[in-house]
C-alpha positions in Angstrom: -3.8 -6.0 17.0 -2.6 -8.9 14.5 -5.5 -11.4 13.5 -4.0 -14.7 14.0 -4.7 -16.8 10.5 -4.6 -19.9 9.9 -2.1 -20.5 6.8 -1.8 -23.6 5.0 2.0 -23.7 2.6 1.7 -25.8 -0.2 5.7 -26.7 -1.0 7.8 -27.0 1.8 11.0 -25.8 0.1 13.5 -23.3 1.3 11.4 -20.4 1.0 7.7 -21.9 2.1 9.6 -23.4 5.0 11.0 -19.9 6.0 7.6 -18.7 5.9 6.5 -21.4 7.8 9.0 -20.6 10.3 8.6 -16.8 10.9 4.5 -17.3 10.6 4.8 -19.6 13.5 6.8 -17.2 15.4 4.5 -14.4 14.9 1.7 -16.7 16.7 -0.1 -17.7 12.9 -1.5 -21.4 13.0 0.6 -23.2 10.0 0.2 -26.7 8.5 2.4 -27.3 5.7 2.4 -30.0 3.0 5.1 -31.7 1.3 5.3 -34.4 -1.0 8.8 -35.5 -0.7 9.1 -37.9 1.8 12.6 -36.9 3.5 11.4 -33.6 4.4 8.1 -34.8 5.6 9.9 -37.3 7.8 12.7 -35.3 8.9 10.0 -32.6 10.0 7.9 -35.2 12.2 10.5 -36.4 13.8 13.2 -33.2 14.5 10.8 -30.5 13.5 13.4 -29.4 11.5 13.5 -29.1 7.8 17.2 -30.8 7.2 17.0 -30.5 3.3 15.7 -27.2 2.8 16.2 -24.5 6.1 18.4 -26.7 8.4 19.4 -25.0 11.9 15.8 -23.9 12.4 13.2 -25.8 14.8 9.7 -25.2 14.2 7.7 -27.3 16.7 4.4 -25.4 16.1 4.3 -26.7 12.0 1.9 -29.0 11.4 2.9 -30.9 8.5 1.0 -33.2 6.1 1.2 -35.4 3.1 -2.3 -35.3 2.0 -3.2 -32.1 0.3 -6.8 -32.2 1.3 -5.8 -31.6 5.0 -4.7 -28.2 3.7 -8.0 -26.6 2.3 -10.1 -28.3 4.8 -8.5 -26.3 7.6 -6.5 -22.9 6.5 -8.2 -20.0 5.3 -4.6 -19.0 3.9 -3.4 -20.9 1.2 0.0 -20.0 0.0 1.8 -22.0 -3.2 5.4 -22.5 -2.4 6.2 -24.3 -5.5 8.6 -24.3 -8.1 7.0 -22.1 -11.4 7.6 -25.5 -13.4 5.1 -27.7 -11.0 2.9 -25.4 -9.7 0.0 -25.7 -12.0 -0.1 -29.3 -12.0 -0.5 -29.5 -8.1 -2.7 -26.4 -8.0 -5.1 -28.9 -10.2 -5.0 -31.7 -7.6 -5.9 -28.6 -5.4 -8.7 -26.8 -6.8 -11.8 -29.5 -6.3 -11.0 -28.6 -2.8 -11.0 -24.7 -2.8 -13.8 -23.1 -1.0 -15.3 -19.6 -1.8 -13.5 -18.5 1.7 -9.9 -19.1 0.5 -7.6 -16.6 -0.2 -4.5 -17.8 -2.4 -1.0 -16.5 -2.2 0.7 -17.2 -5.6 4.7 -17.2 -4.6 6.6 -19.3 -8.0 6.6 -16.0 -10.6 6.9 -15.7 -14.6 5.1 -17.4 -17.7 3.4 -20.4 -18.0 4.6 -23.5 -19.8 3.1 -23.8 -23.3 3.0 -21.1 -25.7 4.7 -18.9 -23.2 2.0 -15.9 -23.7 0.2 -15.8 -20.1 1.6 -15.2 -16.4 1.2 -18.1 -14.4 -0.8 -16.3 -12.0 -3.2 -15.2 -14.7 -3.5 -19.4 -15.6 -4.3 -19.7 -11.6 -6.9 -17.4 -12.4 -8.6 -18.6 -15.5 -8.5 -22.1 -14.0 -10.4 -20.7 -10.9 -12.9 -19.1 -13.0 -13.3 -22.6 -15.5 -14.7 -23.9 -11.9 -16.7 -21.5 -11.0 -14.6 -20.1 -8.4 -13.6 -16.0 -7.9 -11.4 -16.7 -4.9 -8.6 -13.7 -4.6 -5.0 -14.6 -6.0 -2.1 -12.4 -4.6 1.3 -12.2 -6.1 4.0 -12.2 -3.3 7.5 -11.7 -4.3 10.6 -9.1 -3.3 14.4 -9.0 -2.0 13.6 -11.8 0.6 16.5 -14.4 0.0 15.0 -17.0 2.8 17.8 -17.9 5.5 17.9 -14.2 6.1 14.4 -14.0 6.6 14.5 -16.9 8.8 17.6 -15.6 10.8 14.9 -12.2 11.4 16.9 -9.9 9.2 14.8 -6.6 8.3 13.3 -7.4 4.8 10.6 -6.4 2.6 8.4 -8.1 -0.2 5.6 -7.1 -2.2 1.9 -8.4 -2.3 -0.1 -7.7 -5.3 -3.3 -7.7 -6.2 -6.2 -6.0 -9.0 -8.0 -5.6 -5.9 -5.7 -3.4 -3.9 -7.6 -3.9 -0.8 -7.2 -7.7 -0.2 -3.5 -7.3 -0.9 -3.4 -4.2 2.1 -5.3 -7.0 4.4 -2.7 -9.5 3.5 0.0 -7.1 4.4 -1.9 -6.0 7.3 -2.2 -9.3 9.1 0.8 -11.2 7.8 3.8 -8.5 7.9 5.9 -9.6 10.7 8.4 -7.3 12.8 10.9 -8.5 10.2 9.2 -9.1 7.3 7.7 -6.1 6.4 4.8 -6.8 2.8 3.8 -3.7 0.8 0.7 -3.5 -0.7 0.5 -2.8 -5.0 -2.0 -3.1 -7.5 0.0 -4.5 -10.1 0.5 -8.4 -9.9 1.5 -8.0 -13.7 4.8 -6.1 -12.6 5.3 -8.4 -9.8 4.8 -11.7 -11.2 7.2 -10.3 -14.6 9.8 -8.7 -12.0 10.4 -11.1 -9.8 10.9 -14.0 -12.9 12.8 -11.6 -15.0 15.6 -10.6 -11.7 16.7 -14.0 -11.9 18.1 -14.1 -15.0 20.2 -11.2 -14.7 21.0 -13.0 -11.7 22.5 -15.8 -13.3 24.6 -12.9 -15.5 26.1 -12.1 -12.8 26.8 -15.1 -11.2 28.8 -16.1 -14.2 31.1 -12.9 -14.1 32.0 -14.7 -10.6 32.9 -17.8 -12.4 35.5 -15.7 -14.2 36.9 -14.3 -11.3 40.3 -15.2 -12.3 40.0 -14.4 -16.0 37.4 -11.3 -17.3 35.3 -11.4 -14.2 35.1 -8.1 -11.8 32.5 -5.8 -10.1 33.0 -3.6 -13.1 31.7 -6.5 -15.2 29.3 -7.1 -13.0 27.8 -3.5 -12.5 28.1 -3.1 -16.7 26.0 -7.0 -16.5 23.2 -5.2 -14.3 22.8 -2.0 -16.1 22.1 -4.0 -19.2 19.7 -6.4 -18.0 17.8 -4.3 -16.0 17.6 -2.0 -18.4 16.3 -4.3 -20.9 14.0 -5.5 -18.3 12.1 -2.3 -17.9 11.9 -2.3 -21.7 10.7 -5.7 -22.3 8.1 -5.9 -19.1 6.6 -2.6 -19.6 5.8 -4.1 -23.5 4.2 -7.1 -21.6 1.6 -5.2 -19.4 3.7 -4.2 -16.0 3.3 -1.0 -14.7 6.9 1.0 -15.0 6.7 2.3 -11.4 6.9 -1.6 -10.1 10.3 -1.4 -11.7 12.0 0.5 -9.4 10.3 -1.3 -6.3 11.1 -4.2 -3.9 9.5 -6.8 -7.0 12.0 -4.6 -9.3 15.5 -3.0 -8.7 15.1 -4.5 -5.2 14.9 -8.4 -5.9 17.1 -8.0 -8.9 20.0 -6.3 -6.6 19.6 -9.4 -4.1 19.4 -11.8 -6.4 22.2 -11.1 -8.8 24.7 -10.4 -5.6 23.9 -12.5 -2.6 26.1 -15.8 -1.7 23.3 -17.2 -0.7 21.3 -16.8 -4.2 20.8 -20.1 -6.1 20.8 -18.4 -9.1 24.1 -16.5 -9.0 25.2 -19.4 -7.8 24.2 -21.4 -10.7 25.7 -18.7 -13.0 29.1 -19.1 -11.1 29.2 -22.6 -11.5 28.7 -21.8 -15.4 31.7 -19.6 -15.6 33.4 -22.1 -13.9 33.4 -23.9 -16.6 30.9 -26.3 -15.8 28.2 -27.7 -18.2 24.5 -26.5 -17.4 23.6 -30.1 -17.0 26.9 -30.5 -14.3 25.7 -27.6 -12.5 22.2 -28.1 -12.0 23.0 -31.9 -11.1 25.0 -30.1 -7.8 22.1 -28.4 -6.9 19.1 -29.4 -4.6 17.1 -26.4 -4.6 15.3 -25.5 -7.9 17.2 -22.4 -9.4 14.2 -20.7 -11.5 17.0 -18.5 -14.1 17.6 -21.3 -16.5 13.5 -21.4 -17.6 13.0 -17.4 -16.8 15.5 -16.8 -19.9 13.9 -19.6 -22.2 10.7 -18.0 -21.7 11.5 -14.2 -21.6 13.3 -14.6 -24.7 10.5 -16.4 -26.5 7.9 -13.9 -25.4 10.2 -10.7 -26.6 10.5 -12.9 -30.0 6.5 -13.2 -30.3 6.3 -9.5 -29.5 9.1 -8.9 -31.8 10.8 -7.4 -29.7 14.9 -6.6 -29.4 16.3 -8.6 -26.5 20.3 -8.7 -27.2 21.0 -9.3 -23.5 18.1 -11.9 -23.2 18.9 -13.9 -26.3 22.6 -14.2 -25.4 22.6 -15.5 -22.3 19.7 -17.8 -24.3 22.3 -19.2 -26.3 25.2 -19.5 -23.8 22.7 -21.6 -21.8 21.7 -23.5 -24.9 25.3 -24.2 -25.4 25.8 -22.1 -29.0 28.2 -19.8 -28.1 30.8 -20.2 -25.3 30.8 -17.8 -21.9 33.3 -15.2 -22.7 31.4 -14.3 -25.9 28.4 -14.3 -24.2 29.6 -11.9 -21.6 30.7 -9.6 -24.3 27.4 -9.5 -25.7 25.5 -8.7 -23.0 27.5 -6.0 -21.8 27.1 -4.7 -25.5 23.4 -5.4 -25.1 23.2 -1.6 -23.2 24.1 -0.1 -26.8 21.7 -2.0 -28.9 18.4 -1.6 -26.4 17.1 1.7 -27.9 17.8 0.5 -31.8 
């Protein structure tokens, strides 16, 4: 029998509101907090998050505005935040963080600053600097949210150094459709589910060229290369090589770098489209995590001195030094140059 929690989501985005939604179903007690005020309003008043998961009522959220409400009554606190914000609300949060918390880490990849530790890790330390040793698990997988939401089977990993918290997470927050596996390696998680999304935006830009180079061919030569200079590069950086070929690894990146619904393949498209990085991520609303995955993979495989052809191409096509077609070529010719 399921434990009913009580789960306080920091971020009510696309994907904390989906987890909000299928919580709630499952009979879980949710409050989520937002600090943008449309969402906020637009979920008190039609229980429905309009910017983010529209088509999806969720009377039984609670939602707040003052982040206080959330550690003073969840035992579950899970940050659904963008990778480039999350630190600097998770310090607004951790006066407030009692020994009894457990804390779901959901934005994935490297710090901002010198680009060296996970941002998991910096969750972590901070926790420590306050005298705190509350349990941080990594959750991330093939889960792109309106499927989720719309109760199609998935799966998602939940790591943790202490493999039993992350099988009690998975115990008492799997769902009938949302099925979390257990790991030990929040290293391979937390790399893995940053590094899919840049092969991701690869492949979203072979759909931009549709009508000029672009094809699955291209596509399938695209994913070879960066996943295989993935397993490379990660491995190097501390993950364990079986979480490679996992949901957090071959998993995630096959969703990410196909799906319609991905935002960033569907950044990538808008690239080979033609459009200027700044163009595309202006007709976005939802945070596409690619762009700043790339910039900070390809600086940490230059600290290691490391060879990243596929990495540091798609660097510069996004940095606006060489032009998509070139870039393409490269990275498909990446594949040849990842053993040298």
């Amino acid at each position: 029998m399921t434990i009913m929690a009580r789960i306080g989501i920091i971020g009510l985005g696309n994907w904390g509101t989906t987890l909000a939604y299928i919580w709630c179903r499952d009979g879980h007690n949710v409050l989520g907090w937002t600090v943008e005020n449309d969402v906020y309003e637009s979920m008190m008043m039609t229980k429905e998050n309009k910017k983010y998961l529209p088509g999806f009522i969720i009377p039984e959220l609670e939602v707040t505005m003052e982040i206080s409400d959330i550690t003073e009554e969840c035992e579950i606190l899970v940050l659904a935040l963008p990778s480039s914000i999350i630190l600097e609300v998770f310090e607004g949060l951790i006066h407030h963080i009692r020994p009894s918390h457990l804390i779901i880490d959901l934005a994935k990849g490297l710090a901002d600053g010198d680009g060296s530790i996970m941002i998991s890790n910096v969750i972590e330390e901070r926790l420590r600097e306050n005298g705190k040793s509350n349990s941080v698990v990594v959750m991330t997988g093939p889960t792109i949210a309106p499927e989720v939401a719309k109760g199609v089977l998935s799966t998602a990993l939940v790591a943790c150094h202490d493999r039993s918290v992350a099988e009690r997470v998975s115990d008492r927050l799997s769902t009938d459709s949302l099925i979390l596996k257990p790991t030990e390696d929040p290293v391979g998680a937390e790399l893995w589910g940053a590094y899919k999304n840049t092969v991701a935006l690869a492949c979203g830009i072979v759909d931009g060229l549709r009508d000029n180079i672009g094809g699955d061919n291209l596509k399938a030569a695209l994913v070879v290369s960066g996943y295989s200079e993935g397993i490379r590069l990660l491995e190097k950086m501390g993950a364990n090589p079986t979480t490679a070929f996992g949901p957090a690894g071959i998993g995630d990146l096959y969703v990410t770098a196909t799906s319609p619904r991905s935002r960033n393949r569907t950044l990538g498209q808008m690239l080979g489209e033609g459009k200027s990085l700044e163009q595309a991520l202006d007709e976005m609303h939802m945070v596409a995590e690619g762009v700043r995955a790339t910039q900070m993979f390809s600086k940490k495989s230059l600290e290691l001195g490391h060879y990243s052809p596929f990495l540091f191409a798609l660097d510069n096509l996004l940095e606006g030094r060489i032009e998509v077609e070139k870039a393409v070529r490269m990275m498909v010719e990446a594949y040849n140059d990842i053993g040298e």
